[in-house]
N, C-alpha and C positions, 0 to 999 in steps of 0.2 A: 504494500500500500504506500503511498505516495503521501508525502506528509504538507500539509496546507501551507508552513513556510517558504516550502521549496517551488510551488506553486505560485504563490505570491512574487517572490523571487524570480522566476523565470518571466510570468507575468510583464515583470517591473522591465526586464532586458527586452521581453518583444516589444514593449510600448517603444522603448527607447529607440530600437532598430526603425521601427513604423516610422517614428519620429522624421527619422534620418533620410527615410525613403520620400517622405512627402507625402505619406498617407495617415492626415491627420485622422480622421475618422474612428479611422481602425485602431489607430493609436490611443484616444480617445475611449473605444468600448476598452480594449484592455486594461487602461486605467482604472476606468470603473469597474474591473472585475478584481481588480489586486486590490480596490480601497474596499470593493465589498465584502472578499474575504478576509482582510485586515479590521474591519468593522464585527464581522460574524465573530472572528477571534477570540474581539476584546467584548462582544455581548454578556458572556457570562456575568461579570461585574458590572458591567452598565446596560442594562437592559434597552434602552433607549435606542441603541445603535444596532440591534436589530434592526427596528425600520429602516434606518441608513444604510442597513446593506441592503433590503430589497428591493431601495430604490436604486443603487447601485447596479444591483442584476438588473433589475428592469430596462434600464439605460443601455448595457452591455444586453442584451436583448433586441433589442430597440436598433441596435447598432448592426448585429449581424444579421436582424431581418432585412436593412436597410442595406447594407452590402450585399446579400443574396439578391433583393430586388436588383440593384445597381449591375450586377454580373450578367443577370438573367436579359436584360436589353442588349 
């Protein structure tokens, strides 16, 4: 099993590489996927950021419907 930091972490390098390439978008869902599972994380103790992360996903969601749309033309 694959551990949620390492995840985050890798996350955080494709955002950057997206970065680099000029695709902010994508760049963009990624981030929202590393702050939401960095949000999920730290829920335990602050309940609060649950919802923060599933608007997080949502976003990251939202992003690769929108890039499947964007491919599909």
């Amino acid at each position: 099993m694959i551990s949620r930091p390492l995840i985050i972490i890798l996350a955080l390098g494709a955002t950057g590489y997206r970065v680099t390439t000029g695709a902010y978008v994508e760049a963009g869902g990624l981030l929202s996927m590393a702050l939401g599972l960095t949000f999920l994380h730290m829920a335990p103790t602050r309940p609060a950021l649950k919802s923060a992360a599933i608007a997080c996903f949502t976003i990251t969601a939202a992003v690769i419907g929108y890039v499947i749309y964007r491919n599909a033309q």
